[in-house]
KEDOPA-930499 format. One record per residue (C-alpha): residue in three letters; chain; x, y, z. Coordinates in nm, 4 decimals. Example, Ala and Ser with C-alpha at 12.3 -4.5 7.8 and 13.67 -1.06 7.14 Angstrom:
BEGIN
('ala','A',(1.2300,-0.4500,0.7800))
('ser','A',(1.3670,-0.1060,0.7140))
END
This chain:
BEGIN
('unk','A',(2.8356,-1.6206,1.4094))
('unk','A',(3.1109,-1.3368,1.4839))
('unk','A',(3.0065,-0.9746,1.4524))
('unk','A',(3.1616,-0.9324,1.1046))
('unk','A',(2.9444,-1.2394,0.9480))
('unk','A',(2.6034,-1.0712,1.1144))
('unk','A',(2.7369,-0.6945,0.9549))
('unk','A',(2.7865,-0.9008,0.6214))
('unk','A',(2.4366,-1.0782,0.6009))
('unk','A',(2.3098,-0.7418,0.7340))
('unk','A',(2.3670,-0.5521,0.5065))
('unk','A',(2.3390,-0.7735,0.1945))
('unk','A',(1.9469,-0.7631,0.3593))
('unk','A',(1.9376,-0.4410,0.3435))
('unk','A',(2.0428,-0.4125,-0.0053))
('unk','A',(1.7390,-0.6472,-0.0639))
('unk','A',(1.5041,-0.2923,-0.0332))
('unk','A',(1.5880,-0.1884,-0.4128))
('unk','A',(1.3877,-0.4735,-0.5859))
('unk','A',(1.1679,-0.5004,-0.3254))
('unk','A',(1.0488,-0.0900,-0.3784))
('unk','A',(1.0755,-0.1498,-0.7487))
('unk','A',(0.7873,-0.3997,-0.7259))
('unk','A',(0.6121,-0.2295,-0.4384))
('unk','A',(0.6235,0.0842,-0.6484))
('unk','A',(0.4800,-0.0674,-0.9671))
('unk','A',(0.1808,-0.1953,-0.7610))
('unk','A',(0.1560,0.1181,-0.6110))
('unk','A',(0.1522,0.3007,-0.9410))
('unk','A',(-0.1212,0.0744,-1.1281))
('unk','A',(-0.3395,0.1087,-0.7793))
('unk','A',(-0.3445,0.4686,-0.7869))
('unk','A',(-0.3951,0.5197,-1.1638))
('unk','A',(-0.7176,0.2223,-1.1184))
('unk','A',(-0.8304,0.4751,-0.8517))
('unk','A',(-0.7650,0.8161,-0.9864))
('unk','A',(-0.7734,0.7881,-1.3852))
('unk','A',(-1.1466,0.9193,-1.4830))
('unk','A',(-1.1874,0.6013,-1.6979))
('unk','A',(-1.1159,0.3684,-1.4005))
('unk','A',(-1.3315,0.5390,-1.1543))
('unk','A',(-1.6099,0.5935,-1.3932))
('unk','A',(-1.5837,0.2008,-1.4824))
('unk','A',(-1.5911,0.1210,-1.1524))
('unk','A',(-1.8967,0.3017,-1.1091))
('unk','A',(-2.0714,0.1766,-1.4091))
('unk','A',(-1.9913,-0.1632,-1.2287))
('unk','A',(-2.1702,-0.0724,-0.8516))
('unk','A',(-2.4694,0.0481,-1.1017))
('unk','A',(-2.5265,-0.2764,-1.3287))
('unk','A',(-2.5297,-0.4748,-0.9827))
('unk','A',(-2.7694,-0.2613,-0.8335))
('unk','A',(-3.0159,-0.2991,-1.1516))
('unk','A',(-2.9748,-0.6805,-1.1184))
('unk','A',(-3.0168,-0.6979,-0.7233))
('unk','A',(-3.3577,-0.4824,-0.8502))
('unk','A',(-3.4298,-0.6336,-1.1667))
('unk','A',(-3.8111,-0.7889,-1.0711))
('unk','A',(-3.8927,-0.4173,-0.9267))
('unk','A',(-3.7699,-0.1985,-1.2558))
('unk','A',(-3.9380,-0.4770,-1.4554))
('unk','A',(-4.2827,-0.4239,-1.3037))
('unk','A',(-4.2372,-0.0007,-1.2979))
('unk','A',(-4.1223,-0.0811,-1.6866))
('unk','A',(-4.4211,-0.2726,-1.7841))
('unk','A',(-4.5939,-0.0264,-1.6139))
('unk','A',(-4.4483,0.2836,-1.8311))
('unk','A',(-4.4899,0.1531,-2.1222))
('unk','A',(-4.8719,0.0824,-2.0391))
('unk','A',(-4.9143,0.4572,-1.9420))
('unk','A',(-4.7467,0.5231,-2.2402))
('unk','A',(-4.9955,0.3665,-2.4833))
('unk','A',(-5.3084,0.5221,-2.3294))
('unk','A',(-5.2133,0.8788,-2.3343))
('unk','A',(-4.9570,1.1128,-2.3931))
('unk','A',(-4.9778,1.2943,-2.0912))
('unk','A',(-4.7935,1.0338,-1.8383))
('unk','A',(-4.5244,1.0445,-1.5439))
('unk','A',(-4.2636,0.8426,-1.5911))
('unk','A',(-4.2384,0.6545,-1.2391))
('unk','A',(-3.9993,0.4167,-1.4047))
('unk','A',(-3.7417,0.7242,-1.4242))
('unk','A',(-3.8441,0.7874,-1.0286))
('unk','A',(-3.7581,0.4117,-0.9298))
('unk','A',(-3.4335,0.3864,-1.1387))
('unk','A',(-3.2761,0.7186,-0.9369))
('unk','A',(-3.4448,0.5645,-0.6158))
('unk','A',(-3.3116,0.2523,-0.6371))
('unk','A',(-2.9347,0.4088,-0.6992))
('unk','A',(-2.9435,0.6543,-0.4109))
('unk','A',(-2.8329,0.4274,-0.1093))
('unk','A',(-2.5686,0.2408,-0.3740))
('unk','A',(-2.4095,0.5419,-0.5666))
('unk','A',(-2.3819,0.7108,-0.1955))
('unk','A',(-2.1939,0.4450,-0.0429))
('unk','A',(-1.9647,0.3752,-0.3042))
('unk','A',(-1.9004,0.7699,-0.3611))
('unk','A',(-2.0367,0.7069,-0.7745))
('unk','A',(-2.3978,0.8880,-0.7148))
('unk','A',(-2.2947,1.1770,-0.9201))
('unk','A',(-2.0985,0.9891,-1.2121))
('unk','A',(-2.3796,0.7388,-1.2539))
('unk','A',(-2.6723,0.9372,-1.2078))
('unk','A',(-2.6830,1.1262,-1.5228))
('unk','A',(-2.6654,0.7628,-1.7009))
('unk','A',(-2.9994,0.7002,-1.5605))
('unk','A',(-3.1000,0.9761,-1.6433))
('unk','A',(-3.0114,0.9318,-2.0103))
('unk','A',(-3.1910,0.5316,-1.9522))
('unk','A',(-3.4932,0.7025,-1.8705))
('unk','A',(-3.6953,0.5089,-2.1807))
('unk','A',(-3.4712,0.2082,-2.1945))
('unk','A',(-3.5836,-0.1056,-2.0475))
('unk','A',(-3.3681,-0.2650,-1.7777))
('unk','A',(-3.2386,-0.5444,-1.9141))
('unk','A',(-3.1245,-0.3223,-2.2267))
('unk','A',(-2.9830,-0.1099,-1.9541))
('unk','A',(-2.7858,-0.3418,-1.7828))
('unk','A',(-2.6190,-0.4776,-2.1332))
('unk','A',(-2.5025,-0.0975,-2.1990))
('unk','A',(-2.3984,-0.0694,-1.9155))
('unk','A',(-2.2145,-0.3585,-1.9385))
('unk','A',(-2.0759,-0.2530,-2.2411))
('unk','A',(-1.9924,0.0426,-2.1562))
('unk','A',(-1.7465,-0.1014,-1.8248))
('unk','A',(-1.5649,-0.3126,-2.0600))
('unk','A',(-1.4789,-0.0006,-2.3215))
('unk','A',(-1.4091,0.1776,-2.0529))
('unk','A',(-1.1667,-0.0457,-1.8909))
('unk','A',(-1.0048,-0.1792,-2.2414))
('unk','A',(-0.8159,0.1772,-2.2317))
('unk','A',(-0.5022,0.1378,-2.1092))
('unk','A',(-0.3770,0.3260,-1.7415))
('unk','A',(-0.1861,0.6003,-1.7683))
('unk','A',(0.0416,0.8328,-1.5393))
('unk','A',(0.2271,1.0853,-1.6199))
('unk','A',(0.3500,0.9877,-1.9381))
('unk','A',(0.3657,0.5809,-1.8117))
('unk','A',(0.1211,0.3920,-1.9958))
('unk','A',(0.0085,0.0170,-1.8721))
('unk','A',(-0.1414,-0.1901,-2.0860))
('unk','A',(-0.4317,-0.3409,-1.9409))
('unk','A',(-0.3612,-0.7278,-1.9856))
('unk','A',(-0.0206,-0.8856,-1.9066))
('unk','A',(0.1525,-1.1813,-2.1002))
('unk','A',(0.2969,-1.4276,-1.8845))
('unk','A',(0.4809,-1.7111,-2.0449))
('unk','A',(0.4791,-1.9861,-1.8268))
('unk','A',(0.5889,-2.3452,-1.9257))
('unk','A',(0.5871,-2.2219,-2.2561))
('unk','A',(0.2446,-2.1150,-2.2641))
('unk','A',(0.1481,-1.7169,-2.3225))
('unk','A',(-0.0912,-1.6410,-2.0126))
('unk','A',(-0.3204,-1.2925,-2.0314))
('unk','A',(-0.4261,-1.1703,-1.7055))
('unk','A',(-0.5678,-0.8367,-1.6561))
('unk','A',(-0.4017,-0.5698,-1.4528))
('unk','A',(-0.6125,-0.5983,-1.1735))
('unk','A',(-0.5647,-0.9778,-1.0836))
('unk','A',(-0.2029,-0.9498,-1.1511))
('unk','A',(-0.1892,-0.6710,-0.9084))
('unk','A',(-0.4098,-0.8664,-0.6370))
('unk','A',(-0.1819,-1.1573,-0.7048))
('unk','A',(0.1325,-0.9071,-0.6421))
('unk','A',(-0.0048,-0.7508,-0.3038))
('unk','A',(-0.1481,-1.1221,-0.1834))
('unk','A',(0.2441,-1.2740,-0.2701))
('unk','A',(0.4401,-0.9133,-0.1756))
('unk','A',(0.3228,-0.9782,0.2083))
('unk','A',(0.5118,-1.2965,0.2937))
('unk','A',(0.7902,-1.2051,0.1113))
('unk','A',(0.7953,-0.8347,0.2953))
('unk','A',(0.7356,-1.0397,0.6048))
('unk','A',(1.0148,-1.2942,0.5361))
('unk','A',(1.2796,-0.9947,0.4239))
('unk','A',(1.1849,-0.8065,0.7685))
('unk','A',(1.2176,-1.0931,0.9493))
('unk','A',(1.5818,-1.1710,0.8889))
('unk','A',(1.6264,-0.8586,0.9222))
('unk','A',(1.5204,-0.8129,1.2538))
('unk','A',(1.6772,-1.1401,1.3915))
('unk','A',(1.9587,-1.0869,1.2239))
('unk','A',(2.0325,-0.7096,1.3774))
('unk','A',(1.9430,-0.8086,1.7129))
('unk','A',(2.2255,-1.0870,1.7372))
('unk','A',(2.4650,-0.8097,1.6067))
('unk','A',(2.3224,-0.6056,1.8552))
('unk','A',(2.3763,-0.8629,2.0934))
('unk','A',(2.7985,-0.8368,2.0031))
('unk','A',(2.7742,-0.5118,2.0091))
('unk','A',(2.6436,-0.4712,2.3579))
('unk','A',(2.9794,-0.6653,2.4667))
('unk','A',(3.2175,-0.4921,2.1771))
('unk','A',(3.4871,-0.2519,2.3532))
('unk','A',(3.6725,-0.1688,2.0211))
('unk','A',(3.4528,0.0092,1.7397))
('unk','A',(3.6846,-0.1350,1.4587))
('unk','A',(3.5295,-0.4839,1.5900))
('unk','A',(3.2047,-0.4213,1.4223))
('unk','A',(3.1191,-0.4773,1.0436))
('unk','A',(3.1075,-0.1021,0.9109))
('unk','A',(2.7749,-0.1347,0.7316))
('unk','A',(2.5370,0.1939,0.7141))
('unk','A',(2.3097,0.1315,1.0238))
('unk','A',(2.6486,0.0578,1.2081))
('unk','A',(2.6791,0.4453,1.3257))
('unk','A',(2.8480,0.4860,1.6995))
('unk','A',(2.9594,0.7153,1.8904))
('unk','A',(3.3290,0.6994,1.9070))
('unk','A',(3.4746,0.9549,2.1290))
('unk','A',(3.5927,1.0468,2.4794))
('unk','A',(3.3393,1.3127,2.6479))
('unk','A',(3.5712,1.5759,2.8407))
('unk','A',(3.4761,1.6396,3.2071))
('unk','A',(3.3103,1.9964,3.2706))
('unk','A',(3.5267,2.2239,3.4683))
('unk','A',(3.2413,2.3913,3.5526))
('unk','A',(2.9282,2.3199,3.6833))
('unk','A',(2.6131,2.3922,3.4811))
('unk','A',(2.2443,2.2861,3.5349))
('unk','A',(2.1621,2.2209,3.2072))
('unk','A',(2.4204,1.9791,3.1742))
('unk','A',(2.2719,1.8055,3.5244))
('unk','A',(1.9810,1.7647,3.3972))
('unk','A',(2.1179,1.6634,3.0598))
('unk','A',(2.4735,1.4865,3.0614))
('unk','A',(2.6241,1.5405,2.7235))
('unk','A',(2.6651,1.1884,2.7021))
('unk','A',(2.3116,1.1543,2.7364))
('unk','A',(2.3070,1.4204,2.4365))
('unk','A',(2.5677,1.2279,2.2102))
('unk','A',(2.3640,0.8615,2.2628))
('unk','A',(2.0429,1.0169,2.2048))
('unk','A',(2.1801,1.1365,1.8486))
('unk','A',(2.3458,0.8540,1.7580))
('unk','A',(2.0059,0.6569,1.8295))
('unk','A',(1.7944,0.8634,1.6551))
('unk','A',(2.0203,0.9001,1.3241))
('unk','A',(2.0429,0.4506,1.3564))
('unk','A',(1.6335,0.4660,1.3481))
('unk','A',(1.6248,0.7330,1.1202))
('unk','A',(1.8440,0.5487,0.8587))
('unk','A',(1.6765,0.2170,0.8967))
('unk','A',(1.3770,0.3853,0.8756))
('unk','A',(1.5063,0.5193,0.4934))
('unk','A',(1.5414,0.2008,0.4159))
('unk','A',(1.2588,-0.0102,0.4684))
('unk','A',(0.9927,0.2920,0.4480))
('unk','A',(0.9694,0.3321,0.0598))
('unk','A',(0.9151,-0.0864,0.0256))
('unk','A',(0.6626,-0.1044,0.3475))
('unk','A',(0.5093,0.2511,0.2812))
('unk','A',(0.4349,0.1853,-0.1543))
('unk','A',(0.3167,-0.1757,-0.0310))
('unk','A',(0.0745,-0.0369,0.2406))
('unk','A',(-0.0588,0.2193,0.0529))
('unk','A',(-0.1759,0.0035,-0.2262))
('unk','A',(-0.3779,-0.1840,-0.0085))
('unk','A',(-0.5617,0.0870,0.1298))
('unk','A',(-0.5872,0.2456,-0.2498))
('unk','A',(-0.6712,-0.0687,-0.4327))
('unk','A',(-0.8168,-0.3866,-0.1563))
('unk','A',(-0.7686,-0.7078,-0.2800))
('unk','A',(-1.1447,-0.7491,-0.4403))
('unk','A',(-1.3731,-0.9777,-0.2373))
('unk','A',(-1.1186,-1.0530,0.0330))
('unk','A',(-1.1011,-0.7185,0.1960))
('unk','A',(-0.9934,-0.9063,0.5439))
('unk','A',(-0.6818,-1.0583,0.3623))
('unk','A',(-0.5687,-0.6463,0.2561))
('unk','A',(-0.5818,-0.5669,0.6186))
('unk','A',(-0.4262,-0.8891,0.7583))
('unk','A',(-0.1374,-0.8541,0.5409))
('unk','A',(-0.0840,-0.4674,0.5904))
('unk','A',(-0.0868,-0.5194,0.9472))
('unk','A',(0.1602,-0.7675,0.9525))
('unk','A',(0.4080,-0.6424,0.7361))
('unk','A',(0.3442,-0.3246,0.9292))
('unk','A',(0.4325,-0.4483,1.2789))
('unk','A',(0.7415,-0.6339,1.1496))
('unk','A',(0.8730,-0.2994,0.9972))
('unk','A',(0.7859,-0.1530,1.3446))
('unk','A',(0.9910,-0.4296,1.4781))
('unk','A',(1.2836,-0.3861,1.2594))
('unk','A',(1.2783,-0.0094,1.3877))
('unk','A',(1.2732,-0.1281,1.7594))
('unk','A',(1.5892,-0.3713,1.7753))
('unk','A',(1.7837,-0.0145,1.7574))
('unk','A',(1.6041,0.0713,2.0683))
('unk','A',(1.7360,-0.2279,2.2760))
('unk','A',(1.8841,-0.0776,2.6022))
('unk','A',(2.2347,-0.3044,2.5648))
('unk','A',(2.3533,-0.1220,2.2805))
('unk','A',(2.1538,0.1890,2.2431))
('unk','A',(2.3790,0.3614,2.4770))
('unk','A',(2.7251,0.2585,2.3842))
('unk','A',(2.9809,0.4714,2.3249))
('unk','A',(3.3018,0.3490,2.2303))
('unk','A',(3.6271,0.5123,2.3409))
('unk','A',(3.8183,0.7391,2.0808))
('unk','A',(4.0615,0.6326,1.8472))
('unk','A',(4.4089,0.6645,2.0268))
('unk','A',(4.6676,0.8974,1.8060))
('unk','A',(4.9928,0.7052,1.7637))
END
């Protein structure tokens, strides 16, 4: 392929980062508002707590039985069932960061018996996650219709966001992938171009085309740092920097969902597929560091 058919394909890649963000930025925005809207994280909570009374069902049983025993002889009682329901949350609602939003509830459950508990409780996770997400003034409904093959599909928001981030990696990985290959064959042309009008002018296409005038003096700083040194270093750094505006928003919304919202139960697959698409994007960043054409400058345009 000639240099102009690599520029073309190039840059009709690099148009591909619009739709790409668009959907990186949705998933973005519903894993932040599961994360940070006081429903969410109190739902979310509500969940760690009804597992914990199930994991220790047999326990709060016995200590129940055992309250309501104490209860029927005399008035004057401690409630050890109360003790063993905050005891049982501490190691739970600290490691999942929910010991303060979940501890008044137990609190409240003092006198209920667990398995009444854990059906509030229940209840409670699927009022609280019926409301629909919000951001500032963006409101997501919490199931999405999908027709497919004529058929209406619901799925809530959070499996059609796992399903987003699980298919956004290959397709991020594919996208950064032609566009690495593709760039470093360009840069390949490049390396051997002597005209600057022979390359496609797309927006990562920025060289130095000028003819550096001889110093009639000598000067150290200028030993130690030939201006032509000067000119390719800037010319480098403004090629990374706007390859870097391009790919960043779709690789930076699509990474940061993962770490906001892990896909639930596969936590290995969130960081497999952020490090990937991670290290292409490095990769994509690189090719503009390849010594044949990072230092090129091309000679200026003759006046006829």
């Amino acid at each position: 392929m000639t240099s102009d058919q690599l520029g073309r394909r190039y840059e009709r890649l690099l148009f591909l980062s619009g739709p790409l963000t668009v959907v990186a930025v949705l998933v973005l925005l519903v894993a932040f508002s599961s994360t940070t809207q006081n429903e969410r994280v109190l739902a979310r909570c509500v969940e760690v707590a009804v597992k914990t009374l199930h994991e220790n069902r047999e326990q709060l049983d016995r200590h129940w039985n055992a309250y309501v025993q104490e209860r029927k002889k005399s008035k004057y009682f401690v409630n050890h069932y109360k003790y063993e329901l905050t005891k049982v949350w501490i190691s739970p609602g600290i490691s999942s960061g929910c010991h303060k939003e979940v501890e008044p509830l137990l609190e409240q459950g003092a006198d209920t018996p667990p398995g009444k508990l854990i059906a509030d409780f229940g209840s409670r996770v699927n009022q609280l996650r019926s409301t629909p997400l919000q951001f500032r003034g963006i409101e997501i409904p919490q199931k999405a219709d999908i027709a497919m093959l004529g058929t209406n599909i619901k799925i809530s928001l959070e499996s059609l966001t796992a399903l987003l981030q699980v298919s956004l990696a290959p397709v991020l990985m594919i996208w950064l992938g032609s566009l690495y290959n593709t760039r470093y064959r360009e840069s390949l042309l490049i390396g051997k171009a002597n005209d600057i009008a022979a390359m496609f002018p797309h927006l990562i296409n920025v060289y130095p085309a000028v003819d550096i005038p001889t110093l009639r003096k000598r000067s150290r700083l200028a030993y130690w740092i030939p201006p032509p040194q000067i000119v390719r270093a800037m010319y480098s750094l403004t090629r990374v920097c706007l390859i870097a505006f391009v790919i960043a928003p779709a690789i930076g919304c699509y990474l940061a969902s993962l770490f906001l919202l892990p896909i639930e139960g596969v936590t290995w697959l969130s960081f497999l597929s952020g490090s990937l698409v991670a290290l292409f994007g490095l990769s994509v960043v690189a090719v503009e560091l390849l010594p044949w054409h990072v230092g090129m400058i091309f000679p200026g345009v003759v006046k006829p």
